[in-house]
N, C-alpha and C positions, 0 to 999 in steps of 0.2 A: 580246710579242703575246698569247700566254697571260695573263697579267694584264689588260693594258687593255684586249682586245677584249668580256671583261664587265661592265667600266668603262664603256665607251662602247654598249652593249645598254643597262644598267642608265640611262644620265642619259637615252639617249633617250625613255625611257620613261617619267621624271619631265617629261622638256622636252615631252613630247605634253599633261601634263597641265597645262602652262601656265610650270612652272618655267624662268625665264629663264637664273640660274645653271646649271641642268643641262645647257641647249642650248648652252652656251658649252661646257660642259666636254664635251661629243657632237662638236661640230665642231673642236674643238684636240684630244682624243686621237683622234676620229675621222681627223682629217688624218693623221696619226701613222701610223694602221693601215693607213691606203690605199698609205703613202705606203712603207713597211716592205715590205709585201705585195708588191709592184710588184716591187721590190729583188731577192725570191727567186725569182720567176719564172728559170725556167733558167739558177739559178746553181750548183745541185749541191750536195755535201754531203761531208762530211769522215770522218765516222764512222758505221756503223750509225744508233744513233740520231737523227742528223742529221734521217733522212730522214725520221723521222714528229715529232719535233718542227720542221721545216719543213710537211710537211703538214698536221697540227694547225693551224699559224699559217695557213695559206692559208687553210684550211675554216673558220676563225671569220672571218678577212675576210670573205669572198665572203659568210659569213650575214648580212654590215654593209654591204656593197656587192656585190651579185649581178654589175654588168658589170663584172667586175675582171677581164681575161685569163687566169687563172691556174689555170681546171679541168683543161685538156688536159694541161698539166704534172702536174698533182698525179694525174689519173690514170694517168697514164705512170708515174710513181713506184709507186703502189699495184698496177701491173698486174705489177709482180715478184713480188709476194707478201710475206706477212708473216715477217720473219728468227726462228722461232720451230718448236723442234721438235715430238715428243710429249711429252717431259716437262714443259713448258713452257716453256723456257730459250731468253732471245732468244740473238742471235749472242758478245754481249760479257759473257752470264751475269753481268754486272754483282750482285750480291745485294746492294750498300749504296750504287748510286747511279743508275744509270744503267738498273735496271726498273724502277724508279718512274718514271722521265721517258717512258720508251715505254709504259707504263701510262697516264699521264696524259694522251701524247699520243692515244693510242689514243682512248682515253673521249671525248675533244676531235672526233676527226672519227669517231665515232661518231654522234654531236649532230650537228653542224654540216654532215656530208655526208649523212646520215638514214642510217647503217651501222650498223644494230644486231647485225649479225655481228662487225663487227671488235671487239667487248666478246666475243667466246668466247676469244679470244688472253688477254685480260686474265683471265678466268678463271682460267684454264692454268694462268697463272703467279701469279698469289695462291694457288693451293691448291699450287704449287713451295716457292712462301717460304712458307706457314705450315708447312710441314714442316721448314725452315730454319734456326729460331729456338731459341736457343738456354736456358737459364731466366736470364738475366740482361737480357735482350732484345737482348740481341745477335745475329747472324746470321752464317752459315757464310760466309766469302769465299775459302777456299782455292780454288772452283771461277771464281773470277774472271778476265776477261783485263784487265783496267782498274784503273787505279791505287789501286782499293779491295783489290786481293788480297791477302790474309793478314792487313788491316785488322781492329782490334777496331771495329767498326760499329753500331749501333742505328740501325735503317732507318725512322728516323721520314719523312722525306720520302716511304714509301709508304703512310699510314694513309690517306690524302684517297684511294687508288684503295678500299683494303680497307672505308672508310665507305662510297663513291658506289656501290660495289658491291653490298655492305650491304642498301642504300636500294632499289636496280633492281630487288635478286632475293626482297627482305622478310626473304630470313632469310642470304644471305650468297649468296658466291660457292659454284655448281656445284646451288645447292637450289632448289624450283621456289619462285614465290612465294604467299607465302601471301593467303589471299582470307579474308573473312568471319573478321577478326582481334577478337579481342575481349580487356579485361584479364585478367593472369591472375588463377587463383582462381575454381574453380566456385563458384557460389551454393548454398546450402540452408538448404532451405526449413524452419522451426522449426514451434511447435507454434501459434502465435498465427497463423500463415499470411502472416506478413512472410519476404521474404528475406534473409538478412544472408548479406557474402562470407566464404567461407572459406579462406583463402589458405595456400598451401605454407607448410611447417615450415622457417624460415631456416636456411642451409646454414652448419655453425657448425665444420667439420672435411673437411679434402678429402684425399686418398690419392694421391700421385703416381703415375703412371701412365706409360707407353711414347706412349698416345695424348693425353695431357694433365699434359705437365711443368711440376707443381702443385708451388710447398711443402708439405710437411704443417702443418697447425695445429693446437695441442691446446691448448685451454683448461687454464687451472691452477686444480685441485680446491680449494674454499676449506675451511681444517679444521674438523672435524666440532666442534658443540657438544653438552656433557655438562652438563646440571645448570644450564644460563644460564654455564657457566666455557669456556672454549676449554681442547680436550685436545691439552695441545702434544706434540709431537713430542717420543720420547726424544734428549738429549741426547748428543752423541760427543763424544771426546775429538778434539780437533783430530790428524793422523796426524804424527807423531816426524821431523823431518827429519834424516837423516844422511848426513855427509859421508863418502865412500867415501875410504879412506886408500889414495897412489898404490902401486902396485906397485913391485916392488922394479927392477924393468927401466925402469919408467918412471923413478923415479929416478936411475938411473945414466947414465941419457941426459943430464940435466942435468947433470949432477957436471961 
């Protein structure tokens, strides 16, 4: 449902423009959606996440077909509340699988039920897991109750929340967004009375940090020229290897 219901937004909107193929492809996955939709109506859910990737799926129908039975249900669901503390952590603290799905579902009837609150949950918990991460891109799953626990994981399946998020707030999750954005690089002004940009000095060395677990980078110094000749490096002797002769204990063990 998640897939085809912007599948079937997307051709209906080629097929308004005349596209015959597209209306075909609006009314075979459209059917699809109606027909899935219908199916979940008061049928329940199995897991935590269950319930908002079921809702998610309802609220993209209904935007494809508004008399589809299925509000009452879906607010019945959401009138529990969202399974989600202060630190951000839904119920199953999933960190490599299953907050990206409630992430995504979230975002999903954000959109499609006009809940632009329930994108604060998603917040929450993006600024959880960017603390999470470990420097290989890996993520913490010992805190997990789901089959990812103590998994070595890279939580690619939640970049799509941490982009759409990205995108909503201009500069990320938890930041206001930004307005009257212009490229970087003040201008200045020369002596002709042209402007030419002046751009930041590229970032060529970073310094790991507690709040930014960086590699260090350091450039390798190229050596100094003397006279048009390169002044090499004094020469060492390669270091002596020697084999240490066993002990006299050691020996008698073998004897």
């Amino acid at each position: 449902m998640q897939l085809l219901a912007p599948v079937v937004e997307l051709a209906r909107r080629h097929a308004a423009a005349g596209n015959g193929r597209a209306a075909e492809i609006a009314d075979t996955l459209g059917e699809y959606v109606r027909t899935a939709a219908a199916g979940m109506v008061g049928r329940g859910f199995h897991t935590p996440n269950h319930r908002w990737v079921v809702c998610s799926a309802l609220a993209q129908a209904l935007t494809l077909f508004p008399d589809l039975p299925a509000r009452d249900y879906l607010d019945s669901i959401l009138a529990e509340g969202i399974d989600i503390n202060a630190d951000g952590e839904y119920t199953e603290r999933s960190t490599g699988i299953y907050n990206a799905v409630c992430n995504r579902s979230l975002r999903f009837m954000a959109d499609g039920l006009d809940r632009p609150d329930l994108l604060d949950h998603v917040r929450r918990n993006l600024d959880l897991m960017a603390h999470l991460f470990h420097h290989d891109g890996t993520v913490v799953t010992s805190i997990s109750n789901r089959q990812d626990r103590g998994q070595r994981v890279v939580p690619l399946s939640i970049a799509d929340s941490f982009y759409d998020l990205a995108r909503r707030d201009g500069m990320g999750c938890g930041r206001p967004a930004r307005t009257n954005w212009s490229p970087p690089g003040p201008t200045s002004s020369t002596g002709s009375g042209s402007s030419t940009p002046s751009w930041p000095t590229p970032v060529t060395a970073m310094t790991p940090s507690r709040a930014s677990p960086c590699r260090t980078i350091t450039a390798k110094s190229s050596p100094r020229r003397a006279s048009g000749a390169s002044a090499a490096a004094p020469s060492r002797p390669p270091p002596r290897r020697t084999t240490p002769s066993p002990s006299p204990s050691a020996t008698a063990r073998w004897r």
